[in-house]
C-alpha positions in Angstrom: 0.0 0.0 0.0 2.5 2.5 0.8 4.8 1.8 -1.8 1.2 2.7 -4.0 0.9 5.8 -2.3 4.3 6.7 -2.8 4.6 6.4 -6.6 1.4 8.0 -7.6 1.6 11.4 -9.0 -0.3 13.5 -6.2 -2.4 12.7 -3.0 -5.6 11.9 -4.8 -4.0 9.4 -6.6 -2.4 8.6 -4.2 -5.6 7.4 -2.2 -6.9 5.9 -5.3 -3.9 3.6 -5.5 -3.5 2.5 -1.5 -7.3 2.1 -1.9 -6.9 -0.7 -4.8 -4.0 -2.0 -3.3 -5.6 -2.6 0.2 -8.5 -4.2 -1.6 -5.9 -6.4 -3.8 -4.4 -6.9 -0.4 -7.0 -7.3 2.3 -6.6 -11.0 3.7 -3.2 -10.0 4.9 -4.3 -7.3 6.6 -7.2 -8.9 8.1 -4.7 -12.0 9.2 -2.6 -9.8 11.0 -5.2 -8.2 12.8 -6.2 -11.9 14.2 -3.0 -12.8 15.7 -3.6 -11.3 18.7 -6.2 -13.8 19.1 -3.3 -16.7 18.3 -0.4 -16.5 21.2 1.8 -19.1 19.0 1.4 -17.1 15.7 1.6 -13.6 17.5 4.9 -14.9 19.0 6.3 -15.9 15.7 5.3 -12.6 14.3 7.1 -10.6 16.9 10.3 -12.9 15.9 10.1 -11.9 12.9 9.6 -8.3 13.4 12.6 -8.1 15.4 14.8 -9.4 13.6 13.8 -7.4 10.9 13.6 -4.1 13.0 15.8 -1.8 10.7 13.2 -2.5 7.7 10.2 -2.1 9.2 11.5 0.9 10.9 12.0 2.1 7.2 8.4 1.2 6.2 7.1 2.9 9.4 9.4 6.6 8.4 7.7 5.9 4.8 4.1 5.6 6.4 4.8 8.7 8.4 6.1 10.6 5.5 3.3 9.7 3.1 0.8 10.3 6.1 1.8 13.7 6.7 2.1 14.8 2.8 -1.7 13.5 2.2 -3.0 14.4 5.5 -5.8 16.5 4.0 -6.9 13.8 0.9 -9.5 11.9 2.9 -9.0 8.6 0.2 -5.5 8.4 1.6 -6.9 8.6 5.3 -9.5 6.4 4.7 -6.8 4.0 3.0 -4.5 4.1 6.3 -7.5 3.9 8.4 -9.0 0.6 6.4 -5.3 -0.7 7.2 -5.7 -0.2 10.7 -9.0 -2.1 11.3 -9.7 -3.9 7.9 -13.4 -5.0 8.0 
């Protein structure tokens, strides 16, 4: 999604892209939602995530950047916000 966001041309297409790439995309999001429910999977997760720190770390400066260059194109807050809590 973010990588969506970041090569379109201006915030509205920016939205537009995260949008279709959320949509393309929202199983995973959904599945990582649910491991808090799952102790082993959550665990596994978190491995992960650590030892991967530095490059999600870069994704997270990304999100911020691209978060606070949209802020006012509501399709690109609705796209972070359907990434928070995918329905």
């Amino acid at each position: 999604m973010i990588a969506a966001g970041e090569a379109a041309a201006n915030c509205a297409d920016a939205g537009a892209a995260m949008q279709k790439a959320f949509a393309a995309n929202r199983q995973a999001f959904v599945d990582a939602i649910a491991l808090d429910t799952d102790k082993e999977r959550l665990a596994e997760a978190t491995a992960y995530l650590e030892k991967n720190e530095e490059r999600y770390k870069a994704i997270e400066a990304r999100m911020d950047a691209l978060s606070e260059r949209c802020a006012a194109e509501p399709t690109v807050v609705a796209a972070f916000r359907a990434m928070e809590a995918p329905q």
